[in-house]
NUSETI-382393 format. One line per 5 residues: number of its first residue (from 1); their letters; for each residue x, z, y of C-alpha. Coordinates in Angstrom, 3 decimals, always signed. Example, Ala and Ser with C-alpha at 12.3 -4.5 7.8 and 13.67 -1.06 7.14 Angstrom:
<rs>
1 = as = +12.300 +7.800 -4.500; +13.670 +7.140 -1.060 $
</rs>
This chain:
<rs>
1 = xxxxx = +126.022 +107.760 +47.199; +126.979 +105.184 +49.777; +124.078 +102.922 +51.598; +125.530 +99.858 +53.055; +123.827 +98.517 +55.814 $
6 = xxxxx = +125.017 +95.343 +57.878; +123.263 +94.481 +61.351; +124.673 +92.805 +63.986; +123.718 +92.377 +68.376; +120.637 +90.406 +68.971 $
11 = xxxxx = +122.122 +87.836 +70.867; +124.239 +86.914 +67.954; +123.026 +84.667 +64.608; +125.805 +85.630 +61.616; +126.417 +82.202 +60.027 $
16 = xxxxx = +124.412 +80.967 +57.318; +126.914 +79.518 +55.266; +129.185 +82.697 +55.649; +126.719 +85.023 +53.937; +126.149 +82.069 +51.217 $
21 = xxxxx = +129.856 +82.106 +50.709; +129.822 +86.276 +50.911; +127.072 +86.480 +48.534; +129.190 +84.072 +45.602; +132.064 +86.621 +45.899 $
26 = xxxxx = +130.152 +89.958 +45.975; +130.921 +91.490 +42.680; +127.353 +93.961 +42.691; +125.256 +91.398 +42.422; +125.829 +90.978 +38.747 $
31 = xxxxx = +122.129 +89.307 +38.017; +122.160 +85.342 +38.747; +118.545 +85.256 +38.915; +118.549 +87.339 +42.112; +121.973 +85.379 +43.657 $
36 = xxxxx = +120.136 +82.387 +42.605; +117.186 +83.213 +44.501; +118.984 +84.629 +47.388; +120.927 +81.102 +47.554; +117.831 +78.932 +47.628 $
41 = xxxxx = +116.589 +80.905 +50.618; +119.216 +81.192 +52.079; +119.521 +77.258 +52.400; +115.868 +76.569 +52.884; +114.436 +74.451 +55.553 $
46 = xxxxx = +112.595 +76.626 +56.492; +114.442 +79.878 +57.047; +117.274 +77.624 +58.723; +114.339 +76.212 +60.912; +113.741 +80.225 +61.872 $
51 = xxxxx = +116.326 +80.926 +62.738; +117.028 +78.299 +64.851; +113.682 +79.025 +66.667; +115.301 +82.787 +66.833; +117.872 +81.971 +68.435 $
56 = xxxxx = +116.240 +79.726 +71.346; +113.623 +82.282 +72.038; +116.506 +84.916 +72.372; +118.303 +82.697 +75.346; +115.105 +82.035 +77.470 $
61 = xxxxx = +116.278 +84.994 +80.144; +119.201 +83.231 +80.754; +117.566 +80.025 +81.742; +115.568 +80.965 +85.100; +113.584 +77.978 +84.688 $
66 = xxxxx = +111.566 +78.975 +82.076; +111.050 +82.628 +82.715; +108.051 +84.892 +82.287; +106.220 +85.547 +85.566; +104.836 +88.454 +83.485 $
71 = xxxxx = +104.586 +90.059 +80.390; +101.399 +91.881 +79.838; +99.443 +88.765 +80.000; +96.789 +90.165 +77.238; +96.188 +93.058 +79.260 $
76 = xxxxx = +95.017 +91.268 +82.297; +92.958 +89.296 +80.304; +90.816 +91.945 +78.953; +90.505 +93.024 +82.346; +89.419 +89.626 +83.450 $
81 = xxxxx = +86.677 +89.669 +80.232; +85.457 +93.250 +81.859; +85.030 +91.385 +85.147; +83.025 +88.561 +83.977; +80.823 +90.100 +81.404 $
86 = xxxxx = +78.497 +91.778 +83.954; +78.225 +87.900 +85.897; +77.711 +85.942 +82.572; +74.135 +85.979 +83.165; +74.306 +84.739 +86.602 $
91 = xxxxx = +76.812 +82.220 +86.609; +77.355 +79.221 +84.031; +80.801 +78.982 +84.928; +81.504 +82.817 +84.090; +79.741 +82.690 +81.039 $
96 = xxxxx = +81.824 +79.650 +79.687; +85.069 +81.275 +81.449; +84.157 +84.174 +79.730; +83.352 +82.668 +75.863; +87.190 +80.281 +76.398 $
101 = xxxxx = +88.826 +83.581 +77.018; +87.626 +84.726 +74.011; +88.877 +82.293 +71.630; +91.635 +82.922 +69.156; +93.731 +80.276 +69.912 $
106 = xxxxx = +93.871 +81.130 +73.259; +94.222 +85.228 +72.620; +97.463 +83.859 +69.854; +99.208 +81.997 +72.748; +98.889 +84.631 +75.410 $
111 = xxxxx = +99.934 +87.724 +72.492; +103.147 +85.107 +71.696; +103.702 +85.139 +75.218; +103.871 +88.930 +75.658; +106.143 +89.379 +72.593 $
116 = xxxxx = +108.521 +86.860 +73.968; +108.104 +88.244 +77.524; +109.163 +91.539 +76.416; +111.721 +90.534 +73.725; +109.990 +91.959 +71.053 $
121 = xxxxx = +111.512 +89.167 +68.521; +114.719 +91.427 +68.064; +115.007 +92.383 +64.392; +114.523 +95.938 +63.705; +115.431 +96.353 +60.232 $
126 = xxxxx = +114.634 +99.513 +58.094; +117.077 +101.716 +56.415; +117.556 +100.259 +52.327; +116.139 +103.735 +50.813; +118.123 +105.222 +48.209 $
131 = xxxxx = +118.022 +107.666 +45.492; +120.819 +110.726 +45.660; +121.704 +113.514 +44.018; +120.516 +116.929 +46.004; +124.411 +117.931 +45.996 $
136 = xxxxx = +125.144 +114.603 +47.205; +125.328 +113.696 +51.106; +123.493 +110.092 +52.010; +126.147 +107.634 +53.904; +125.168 +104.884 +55.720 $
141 = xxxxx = +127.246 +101.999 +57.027; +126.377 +100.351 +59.911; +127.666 +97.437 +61.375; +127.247 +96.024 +64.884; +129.057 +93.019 +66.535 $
146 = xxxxx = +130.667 +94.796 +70.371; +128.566 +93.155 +73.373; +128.281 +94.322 +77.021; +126.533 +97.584 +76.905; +128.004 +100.889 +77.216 $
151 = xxxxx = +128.870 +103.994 +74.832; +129.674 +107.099 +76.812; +130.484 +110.295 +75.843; +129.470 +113.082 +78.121; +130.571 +112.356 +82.277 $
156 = xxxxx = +133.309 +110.239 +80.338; +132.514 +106.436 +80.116; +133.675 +103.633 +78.313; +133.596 +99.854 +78.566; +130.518 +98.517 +77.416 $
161 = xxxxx = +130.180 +99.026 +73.875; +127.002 +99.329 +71.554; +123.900 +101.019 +74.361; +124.616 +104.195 +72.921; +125.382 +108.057 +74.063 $
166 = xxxxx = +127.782 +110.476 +71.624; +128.266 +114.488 +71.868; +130.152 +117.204 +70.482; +127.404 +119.515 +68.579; +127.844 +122.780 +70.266 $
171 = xxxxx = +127.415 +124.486 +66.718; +129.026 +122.430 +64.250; +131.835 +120.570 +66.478; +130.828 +117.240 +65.155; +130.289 +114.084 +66.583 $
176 = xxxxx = +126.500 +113.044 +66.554; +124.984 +110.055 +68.791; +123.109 +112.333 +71.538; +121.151 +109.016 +73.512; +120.197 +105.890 +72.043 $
181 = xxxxx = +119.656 +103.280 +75.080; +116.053 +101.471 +74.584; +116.838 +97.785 +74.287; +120.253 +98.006 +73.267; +121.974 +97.104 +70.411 $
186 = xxxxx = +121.969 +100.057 +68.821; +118.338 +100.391 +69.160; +117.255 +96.595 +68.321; +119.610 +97.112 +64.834; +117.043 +100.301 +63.969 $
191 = xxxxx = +119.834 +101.741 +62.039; +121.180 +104.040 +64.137; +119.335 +107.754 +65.279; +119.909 +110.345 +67.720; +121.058 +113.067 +65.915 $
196 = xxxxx = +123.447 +110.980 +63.239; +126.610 +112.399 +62.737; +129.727 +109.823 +62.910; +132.145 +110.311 +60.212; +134.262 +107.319 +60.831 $
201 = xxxxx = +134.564 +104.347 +63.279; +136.430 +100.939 +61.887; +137.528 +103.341 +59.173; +139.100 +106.224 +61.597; +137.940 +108.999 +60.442 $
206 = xxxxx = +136.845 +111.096 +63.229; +137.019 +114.421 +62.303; +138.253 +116.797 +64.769; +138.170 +114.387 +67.202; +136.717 +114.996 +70.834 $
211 = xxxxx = +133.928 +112.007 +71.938; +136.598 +111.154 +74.003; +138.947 +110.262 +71.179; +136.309 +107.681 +69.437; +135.556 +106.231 +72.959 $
216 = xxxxx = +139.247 +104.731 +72.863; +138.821 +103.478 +69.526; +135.849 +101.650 +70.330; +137.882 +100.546 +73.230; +140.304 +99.065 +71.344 $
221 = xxxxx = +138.223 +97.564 +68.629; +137.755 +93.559 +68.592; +134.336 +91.645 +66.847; +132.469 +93.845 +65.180; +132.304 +97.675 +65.211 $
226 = xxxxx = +131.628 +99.716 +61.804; +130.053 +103.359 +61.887; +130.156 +105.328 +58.913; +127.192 +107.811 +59.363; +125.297 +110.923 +58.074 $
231 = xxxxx = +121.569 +110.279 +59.237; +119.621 +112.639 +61.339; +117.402 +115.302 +59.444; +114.790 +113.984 +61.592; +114.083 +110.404 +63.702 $
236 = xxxxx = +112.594 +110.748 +67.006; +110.557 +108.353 +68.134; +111.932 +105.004 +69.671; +108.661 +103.574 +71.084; +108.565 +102.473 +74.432 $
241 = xxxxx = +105.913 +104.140 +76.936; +103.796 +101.592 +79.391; +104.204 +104.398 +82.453; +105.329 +102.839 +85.522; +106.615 +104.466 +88.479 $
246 = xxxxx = +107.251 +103.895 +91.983; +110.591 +105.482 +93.345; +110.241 +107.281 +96.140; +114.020 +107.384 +96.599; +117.475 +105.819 +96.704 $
251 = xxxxx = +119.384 +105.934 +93.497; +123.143 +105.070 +93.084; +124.633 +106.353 +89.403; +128.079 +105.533 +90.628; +127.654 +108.170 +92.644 $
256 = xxxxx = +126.055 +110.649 +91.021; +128.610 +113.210 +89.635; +126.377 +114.243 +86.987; +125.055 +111.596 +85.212; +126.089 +111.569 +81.047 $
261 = xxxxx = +127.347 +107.790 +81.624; +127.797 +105.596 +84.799; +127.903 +103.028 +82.615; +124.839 +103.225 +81.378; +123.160 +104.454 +84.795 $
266 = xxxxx = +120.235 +102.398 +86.562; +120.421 +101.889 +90.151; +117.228 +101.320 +92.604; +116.095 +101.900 +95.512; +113.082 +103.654 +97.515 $
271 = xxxxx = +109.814 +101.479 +96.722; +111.005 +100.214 +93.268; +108.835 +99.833 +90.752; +110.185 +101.798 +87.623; +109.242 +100.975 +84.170 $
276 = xxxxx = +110.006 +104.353 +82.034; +110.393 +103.792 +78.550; +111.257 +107.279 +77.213; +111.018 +110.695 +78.450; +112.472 +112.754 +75.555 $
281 = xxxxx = +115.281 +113.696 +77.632; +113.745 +116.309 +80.117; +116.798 +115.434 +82.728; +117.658 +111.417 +82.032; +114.860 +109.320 +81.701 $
286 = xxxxx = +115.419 +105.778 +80.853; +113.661 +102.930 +82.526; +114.039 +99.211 +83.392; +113.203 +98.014 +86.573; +109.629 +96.441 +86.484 $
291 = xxxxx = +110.111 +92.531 +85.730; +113.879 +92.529 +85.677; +114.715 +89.728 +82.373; +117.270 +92.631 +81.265; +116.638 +94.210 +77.405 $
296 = xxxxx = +118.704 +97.410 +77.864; +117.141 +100.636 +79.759; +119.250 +102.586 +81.950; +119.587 +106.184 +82.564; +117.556 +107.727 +85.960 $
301 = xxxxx = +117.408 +111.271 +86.864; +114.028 +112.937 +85.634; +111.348 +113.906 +88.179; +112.213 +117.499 +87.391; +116.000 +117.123 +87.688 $
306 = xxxxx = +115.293 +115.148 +91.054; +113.087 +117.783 +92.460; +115.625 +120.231 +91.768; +118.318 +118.221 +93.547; +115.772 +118.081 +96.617 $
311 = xxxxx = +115.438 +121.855 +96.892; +118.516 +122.810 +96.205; +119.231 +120.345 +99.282; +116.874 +121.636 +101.167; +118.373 +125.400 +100.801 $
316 = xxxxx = +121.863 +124.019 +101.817; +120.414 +122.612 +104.957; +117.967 +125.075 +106.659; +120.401 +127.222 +107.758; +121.409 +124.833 +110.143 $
321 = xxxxx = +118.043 +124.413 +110.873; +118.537 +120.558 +110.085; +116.271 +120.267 +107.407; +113.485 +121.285 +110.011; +112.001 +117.988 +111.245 $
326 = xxxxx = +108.218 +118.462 +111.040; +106.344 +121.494 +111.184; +103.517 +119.954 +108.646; +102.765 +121.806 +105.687; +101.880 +118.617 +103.587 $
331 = xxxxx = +105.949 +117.752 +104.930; +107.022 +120.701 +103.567; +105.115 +121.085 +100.148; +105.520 +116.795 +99.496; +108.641 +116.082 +97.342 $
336 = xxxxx = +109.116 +112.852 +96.649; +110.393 +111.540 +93.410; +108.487 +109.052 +91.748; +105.055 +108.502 +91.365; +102.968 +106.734 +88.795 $
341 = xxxxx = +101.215 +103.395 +89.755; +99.231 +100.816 +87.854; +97.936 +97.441 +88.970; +94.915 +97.275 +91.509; +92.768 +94.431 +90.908 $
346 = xxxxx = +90.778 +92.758 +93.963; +87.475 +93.726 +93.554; +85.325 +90.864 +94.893; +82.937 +92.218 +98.145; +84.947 +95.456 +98.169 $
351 = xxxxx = +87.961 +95.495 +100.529; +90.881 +98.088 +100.787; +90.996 +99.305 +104.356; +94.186 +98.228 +106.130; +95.894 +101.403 +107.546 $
356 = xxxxx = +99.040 +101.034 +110.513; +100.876 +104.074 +111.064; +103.781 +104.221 +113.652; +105.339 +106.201 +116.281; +103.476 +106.099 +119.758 $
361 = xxxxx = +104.262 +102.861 +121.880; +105.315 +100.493 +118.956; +102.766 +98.689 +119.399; +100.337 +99.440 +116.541; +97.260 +99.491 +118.133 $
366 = xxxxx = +98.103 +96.187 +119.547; +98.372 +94.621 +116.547; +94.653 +96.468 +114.885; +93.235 +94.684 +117.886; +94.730 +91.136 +117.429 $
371 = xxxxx = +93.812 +91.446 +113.668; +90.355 +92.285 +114.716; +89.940 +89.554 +117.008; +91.055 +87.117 +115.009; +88.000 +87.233 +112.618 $
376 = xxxxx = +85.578 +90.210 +114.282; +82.821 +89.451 +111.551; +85.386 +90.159 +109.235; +87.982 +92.793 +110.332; +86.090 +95.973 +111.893 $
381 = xxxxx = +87.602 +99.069 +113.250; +85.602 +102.352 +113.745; +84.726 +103.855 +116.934; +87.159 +106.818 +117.434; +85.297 +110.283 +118.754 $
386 = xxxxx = +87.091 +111.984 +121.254; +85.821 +115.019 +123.349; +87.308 +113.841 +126.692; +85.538 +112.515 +129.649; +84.617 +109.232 +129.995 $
391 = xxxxx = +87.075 +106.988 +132.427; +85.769 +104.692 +135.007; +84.751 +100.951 +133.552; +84.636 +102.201 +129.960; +81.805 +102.345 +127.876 $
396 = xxxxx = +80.075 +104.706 +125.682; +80.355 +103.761 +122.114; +83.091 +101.190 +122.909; +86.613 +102.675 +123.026; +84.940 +105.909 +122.182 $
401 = xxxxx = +81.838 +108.041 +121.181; +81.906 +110.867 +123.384; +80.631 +114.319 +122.699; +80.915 +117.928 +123.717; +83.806 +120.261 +122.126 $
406 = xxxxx = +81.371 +122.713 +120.231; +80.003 +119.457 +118.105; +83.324 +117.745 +117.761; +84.273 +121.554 +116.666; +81.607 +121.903 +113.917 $
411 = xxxxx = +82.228 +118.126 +112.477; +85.295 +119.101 +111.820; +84.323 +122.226 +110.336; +81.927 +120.463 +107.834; +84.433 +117.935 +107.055 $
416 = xxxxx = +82.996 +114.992 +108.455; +86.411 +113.621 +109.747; +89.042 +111.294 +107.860; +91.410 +112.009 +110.386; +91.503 +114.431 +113.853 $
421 = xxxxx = +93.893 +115.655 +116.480; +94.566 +117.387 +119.863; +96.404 +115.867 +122.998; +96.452 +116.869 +125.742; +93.849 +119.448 +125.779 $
426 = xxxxx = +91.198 +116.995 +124.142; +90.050 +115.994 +120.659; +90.104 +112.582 +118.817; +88.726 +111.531 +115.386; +87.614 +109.494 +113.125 $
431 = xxxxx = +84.413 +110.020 +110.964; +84.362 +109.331 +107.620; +80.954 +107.561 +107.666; +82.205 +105.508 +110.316; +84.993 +104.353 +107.807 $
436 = xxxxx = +82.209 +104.618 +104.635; +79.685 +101.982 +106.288; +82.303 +99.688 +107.371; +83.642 +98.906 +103.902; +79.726 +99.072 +102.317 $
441 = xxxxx = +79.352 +96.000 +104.614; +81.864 +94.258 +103.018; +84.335 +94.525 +106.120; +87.967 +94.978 +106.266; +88.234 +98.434 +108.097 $
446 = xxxxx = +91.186 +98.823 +110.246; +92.434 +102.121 +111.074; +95.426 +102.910 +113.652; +95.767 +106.765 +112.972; +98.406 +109.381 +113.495 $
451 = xxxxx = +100.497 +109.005 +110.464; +99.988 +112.785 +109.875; +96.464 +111.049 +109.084; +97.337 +109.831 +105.896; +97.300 +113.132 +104.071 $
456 = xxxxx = +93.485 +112.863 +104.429; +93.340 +108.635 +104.278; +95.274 +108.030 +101.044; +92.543 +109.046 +98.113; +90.803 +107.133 +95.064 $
461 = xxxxx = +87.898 +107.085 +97.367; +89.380 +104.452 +99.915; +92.506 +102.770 +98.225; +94.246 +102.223 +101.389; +96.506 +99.381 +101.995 $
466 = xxxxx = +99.148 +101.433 +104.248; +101.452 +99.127 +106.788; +104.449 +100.908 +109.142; +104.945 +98.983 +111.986; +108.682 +99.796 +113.256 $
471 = xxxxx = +110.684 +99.329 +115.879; +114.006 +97.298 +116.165; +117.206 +99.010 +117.090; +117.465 +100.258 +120.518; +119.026 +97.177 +121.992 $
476 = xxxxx = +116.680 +94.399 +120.579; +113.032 +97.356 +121.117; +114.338 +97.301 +124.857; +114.834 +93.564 +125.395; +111.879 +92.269 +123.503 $
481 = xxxxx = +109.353 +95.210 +126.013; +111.378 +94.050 +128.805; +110.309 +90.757 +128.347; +107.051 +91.501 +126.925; +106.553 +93.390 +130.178 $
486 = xxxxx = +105.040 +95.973 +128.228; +103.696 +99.093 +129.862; +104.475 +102.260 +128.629; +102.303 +104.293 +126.340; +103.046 +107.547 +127.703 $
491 = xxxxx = +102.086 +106.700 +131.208; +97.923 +107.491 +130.998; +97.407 +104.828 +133.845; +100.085 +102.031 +131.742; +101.223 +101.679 +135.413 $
496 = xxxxx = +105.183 +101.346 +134.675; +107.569 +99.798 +131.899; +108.742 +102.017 +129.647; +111.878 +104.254 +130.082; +115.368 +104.494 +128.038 $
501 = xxxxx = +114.266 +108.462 +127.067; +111.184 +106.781 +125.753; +112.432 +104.204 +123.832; +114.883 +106.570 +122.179; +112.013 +109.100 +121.055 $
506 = xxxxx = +110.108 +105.941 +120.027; +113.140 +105.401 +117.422; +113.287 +109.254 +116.753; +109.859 +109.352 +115.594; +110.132 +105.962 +113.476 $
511 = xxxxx = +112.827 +107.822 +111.368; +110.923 +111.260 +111.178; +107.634 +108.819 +110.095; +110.120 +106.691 +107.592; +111.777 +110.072 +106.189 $
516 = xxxxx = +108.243 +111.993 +105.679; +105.762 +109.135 +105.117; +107.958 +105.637 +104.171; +107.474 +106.042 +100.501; +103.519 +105.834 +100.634 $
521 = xxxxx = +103.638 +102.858 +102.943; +103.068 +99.695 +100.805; +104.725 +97.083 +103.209; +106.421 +97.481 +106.533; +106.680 +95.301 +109.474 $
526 = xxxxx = +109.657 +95.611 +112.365; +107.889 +94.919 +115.432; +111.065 +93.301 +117.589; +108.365 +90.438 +118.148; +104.529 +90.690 +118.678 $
531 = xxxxx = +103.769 +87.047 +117.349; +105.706 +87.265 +114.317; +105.062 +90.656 +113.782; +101.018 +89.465 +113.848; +101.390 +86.580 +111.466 $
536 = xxxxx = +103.600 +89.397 +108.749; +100.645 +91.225 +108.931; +97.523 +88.632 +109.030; +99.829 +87.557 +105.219; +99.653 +91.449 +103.886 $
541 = xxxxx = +96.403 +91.431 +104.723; +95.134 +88.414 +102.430; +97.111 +89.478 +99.682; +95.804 +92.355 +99.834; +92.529 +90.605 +99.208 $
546 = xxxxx = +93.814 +87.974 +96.673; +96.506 +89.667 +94.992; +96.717 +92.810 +92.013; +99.270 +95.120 +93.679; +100.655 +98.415 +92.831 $
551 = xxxxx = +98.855 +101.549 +93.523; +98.750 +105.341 +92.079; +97.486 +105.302 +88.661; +94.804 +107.803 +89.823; +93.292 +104.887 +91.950 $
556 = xx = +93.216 +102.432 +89.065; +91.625 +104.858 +86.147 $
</rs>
């Protein structure tokens, strides 16, 4: 027996009047109480006045104007209730803040919002159910109108098509649909399953045929394209996850040899935010980037398949010794793929401390104390411990606590330091309670430490808010210190400029620091001038304060 099913693209409305027309010639539908009926609604007021509405609502991405800052509106708003519950009692304004929020009306508009936000007005229409015989195989017919999303078969791609993958079974020699893009066409019709097998395309029938062969059929089709289909045993699910993801990589499907469909490939880049909407494939996930106005997922390699690229690079390298660039075991264990974030809420009294990591001489610590003279009540930076002596005109407890070796030794031993180091024969370090009482006082803490640091800085515990201050390129980094008459860092006494050599490691150890540490770094600022350079980071710092940002999930559960 033969289910026929039509469905068409969501960004297309078939004509009213058409399926009026369609219904007066169809020969099944012998009853006139049920064409009658299908008539009247089908010239309603009111279903006309849906559809209309329908197809507005389905045109708001293209209009920039009027498009969603956001789309998980509801969420935030049960945060907010969370927030202000505990304050109800102490503030009248939270406590009628909190009762508004809670209104129906209000909770409607902001669930609306979401739904449009995400596009979740497409029509997903069930299959019709039908009775068979057991000796009988269950057709379907399926019916979409072509748009600009791709169908690829394997490494070979076609022009966009339908947002849909096909394969050769490996055991049967059949065509089935192997990947069914989230978003697409395919997916918003709900007709079509991962694991149908295609019998015919536009009435082709497709047997023996390689994917390649119904690719240039679907090439060459016009309108609308018709699948003949034997459903899927089983349907896998289609919903979307929430799990976003920052990339801690460049990604360019054009380029990657490998990928099941070009097409159908999304590209991003290293600090992305990812949102993954399925993970059934255990190579290709499929994700959208986070609040791109675009309905179709694309295909990115999986965090396994990436890690496996990494290593295997990695292998093909070290025998040149060129994959040796930091003799850090965090370096060496750390592969970085993606990792999952959530929002980070402000949390009033409680600030993130601001970490700036950078090569020596770039002029980080210049920049911690500008930011901590510009409000000192506000902005504090710990007292580093070092084990070296003191220096003529400084001051105990001022640029440094000193202390003897054998305690410095045992701190460390009993884990009382964030962050420590050797140079030049003497210890430095920064103790965790120094760090601990500065934010319990409601102070911005302000940390300039080795970047190697941040293995033992980034945690749940502190939430830092991680800035790499750069250099420019070699030309601009020498003019702007020339000018700046800067004294060079490596000089103990900061009695000379700095030299060509020095500038050139400076660089050398800004890409080391980028290639190692880059990805964990929520913001970076190129330091090719000090004032500018100031006022970039005086603005990350308030919206750090003001503003939800991204930050491992870990942080945010």
């Amino acid at each position: 027996m033969t289910a026929v099913v039509m469905a068409s693209d969501g960004s297309y409305d078939p004509v009213i009047s058409k399926l009026i027309t369609s219904l007066k010639e169809a020969e099944s539908l012998s009853d006139e109480k049920d064409l009658g009926f299908l008539q009247n609604l089908l010239q309603s007021k009111e279903l006309n006045a849906l559809v209309n509405v329908h197809s507005k609502v389905a045109k708001i991405n293209k209009d920039d104007r009027i498009a969603p800052l956001l789309s998980a509106s509801v969420q935030i708003l049960m945060e907010v209730l969370e927030l202000l519950a505990p304050r109800c009692h102490i503030s009248p304004l939270c406590k009628e803040v909190f009762h508004l929020l809670q209104t129906p009306h209000l909770q409607s508009i902001l669930f609306a919002h979401d739904a449009i936000a995400q596009k979740d007005f497409y029509p997903h229409l069930p299959d019709i159910p039908v009775e068979v015989d057991e000796d009988e195989e269950t057709i379907k017919i399926v019916q979409l109108v072509k748009s600009n999303e791709p169908l690829c078969a394997g490494a070979q791609s076609a022009e966009p098509i339908v947002g849909a993958t096909i394969k050769t079974d490996e055991e049967t020699g059949k065509i089935i649909i192997a990947r069914i893009m989230h978003g697409g066409a395919a997916d918003r019709s709900g007709l079509i399953h991962v694991g149908d097998e295609v019998i015919e395309v536009n009435n082709i029938n497709v047997e023996g045929k390689t994917p390649s062969d119904v690719l240039s059929i679907l090439q060459n089709s016009e309108g609308t394209i018709t699948f003949k289909l034997v459903p899927s045993d089983g349907k896998l699910d289609q919903r979307e996850s929430k799990v976003r993801v920052k990339a801690y990589f460049d990604y360019e499907p054009e380029n990657d040899p490998y990928i099941p469909c070009k097409e159908a490939g999304l590209g991003f880049q290293r600090g992305d935010i990812l949102h993954i909407v399925s993970q059934d494939d255990s190579y290709w996930w499929q994700a959208r980037k986070e609040g791109e106005k675009t309905t179709r997922a694309g295909l990115i390699p999986s965090r396994a398949l990436q890690e496996r690229r990494i290593l295997h690079e990695r292998t093909q390298k070290e025998p040149n010794g060129d994959a040796k660039t930091e003799n850090d075991d965090f370096d060496r264990e750390m592969i970085a793929t993606y990792e999952e974030v959530a929002k980070l809420y402000p949390c009033p009294g409680v600030f993130r401390p601001i970490v700036l990591i950078g090569a020596p001489g770039v002029g980080r610590n210049e920049l911690k104390r500008r930011l901590v003279a510009r409000d000192p009540e506000k902005y504090k930076s710990p007292v580093p411990y070092t084990t070296r002596p003191m220096r003529p005109g400084e001051v105990a407890g001022r640029e440094y606590l000193f202390v003897t070796r054998e305690k410095m030794e045992a701190d460390i031993a009993a884990s009382k330091f964030i962050e420590h180091g050797e140079y030049k024969g003497h210890l430095y370090g920064t103790a965790a309670d120094s760090v601990k009482s500065i934010v319990n006082a409601s102070c911005v803490c302000v940390l300039g430490p080795h970047y190697q640091a941040l293995k033992s800085l980034r945690t749940a515990q502190l939430k830092p808010y991680i800035v790499h201050i750069r250099p420019p390129a070699f030309e601009e980094l020498k003019k702007s210190r020339t000018k700046a008459r800067a004294r060079s860092t490596f000089d103990e006494n900061n009695s000379r400029g700095f030299t060509d050599e020095e500038f050139m490691e400076m660089i050398k150890s800004d890409e080391r620091i980028n290639f190692h540490y880059g990805h964990f770094c929520d913001e970076e600022i190129v330091n090719d001038d000090l004032s500018e350079a100031f006022e970039k980071l005086v603005n990350f710092a308030n919206k750090c304060e003001t503003e939800p940002l991204w930050a491992p999930a870990s942080w945010v559960q």
